[in-house]
N, C-alpha and C positions, 0 to 999 in steps of 0.2 A: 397139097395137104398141109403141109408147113404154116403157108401162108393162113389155113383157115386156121390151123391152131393157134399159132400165133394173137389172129383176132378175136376169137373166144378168148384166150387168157389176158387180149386187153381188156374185154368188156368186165374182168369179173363174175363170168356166166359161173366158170369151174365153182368158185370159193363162196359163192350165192346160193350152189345148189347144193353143197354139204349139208349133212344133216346134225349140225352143232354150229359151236361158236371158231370160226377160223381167225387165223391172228398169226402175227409176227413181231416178234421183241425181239428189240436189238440185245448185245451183249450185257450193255446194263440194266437191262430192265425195263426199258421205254417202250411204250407199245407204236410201233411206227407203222401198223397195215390189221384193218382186220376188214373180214368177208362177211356173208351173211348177214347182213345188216336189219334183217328181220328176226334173226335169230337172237340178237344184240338186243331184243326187246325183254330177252329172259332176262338180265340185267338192269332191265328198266332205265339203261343211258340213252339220249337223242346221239344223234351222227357225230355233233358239235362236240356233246360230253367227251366222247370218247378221246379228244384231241389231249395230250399231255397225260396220259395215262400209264402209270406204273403197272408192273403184273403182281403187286404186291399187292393192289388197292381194290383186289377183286378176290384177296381172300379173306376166309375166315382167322381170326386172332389166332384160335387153336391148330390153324394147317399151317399156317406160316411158314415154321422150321422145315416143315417138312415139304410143302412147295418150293420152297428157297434150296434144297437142297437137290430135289429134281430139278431145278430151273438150273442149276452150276455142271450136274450132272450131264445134260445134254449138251454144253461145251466141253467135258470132257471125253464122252465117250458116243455120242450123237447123236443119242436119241433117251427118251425115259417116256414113264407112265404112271400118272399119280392119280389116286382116288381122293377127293379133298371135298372140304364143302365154299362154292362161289357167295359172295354176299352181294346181292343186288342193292342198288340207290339205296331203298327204302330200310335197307338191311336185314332181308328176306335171307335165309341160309339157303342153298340150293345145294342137293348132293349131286356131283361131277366125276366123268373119269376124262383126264387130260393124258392124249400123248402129245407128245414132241421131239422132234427131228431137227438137228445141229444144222443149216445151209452156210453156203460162204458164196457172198456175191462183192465182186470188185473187191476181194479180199477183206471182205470187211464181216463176220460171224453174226449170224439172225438165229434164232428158236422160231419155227414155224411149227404152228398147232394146231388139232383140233380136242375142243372139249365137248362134250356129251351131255347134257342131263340126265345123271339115272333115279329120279325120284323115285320112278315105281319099284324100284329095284331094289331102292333102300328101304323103301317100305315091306317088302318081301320080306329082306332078310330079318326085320323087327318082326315080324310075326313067329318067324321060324324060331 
């Protein structure tokens, strides 16, 4: 059983078949792992873009402070949850609910994530 899990979690099958954007930032901010790579189309970046990518650079102006501060929060206390809006290439606003969860591998501190699309959702609530 080990060994099959094992090989599912090298292929990328798990983080493929989330249903959002999966990702992993290191402590400062770098983006060093993301999954879904179909899902990464909602950002409108190729595999390549993605390469040297801050968690900064996929927000909106107005969430910033407050990304930046969920993002600090999950090394302190291990996890967070922020509703924010993602800005795609093209500079498309997307509404998002991101959690994240503190890991530590080889003693070294990652934010592993997933984030959501909830467009319909934000549309909902402007109606109500």
């Amino acid at each position: 059983m080990r060994e099959k899990l094992s090989k599912i979690l090298s292929n990328d099958l798990i983080l493929d078949s989330m249903p959002g954007l999966t990702y992993i930032f290191s402590k400062d901010g770098k983006l060093v792992y993301w999954g879904s790579k179909k899902a990464w189309s909602i950002l409108e970046y190729s595999n390549e873009e993605m390469n040297n990518k801050f968690v900064m650079d996929f927000i909106d102006d107005a969430d910033k402070a407050k990304v930046m501060a969920a993002f600090q929060h999950v090394f302190t206390i291990g996890h967070t949850q922020v509703e924010h809006l993602a800005v795609a290439k093209s500079g498309k606003r997307i509404p998002v609910l991101a959690n994240a969860t503190r890991i530590v591998v080889d003693g070294d501190e990652y934010l592993i994530g997933l984030t959501i699309e909830i467009s319909e959702l934000a549309a909902a609530r402007e109606k109500i």
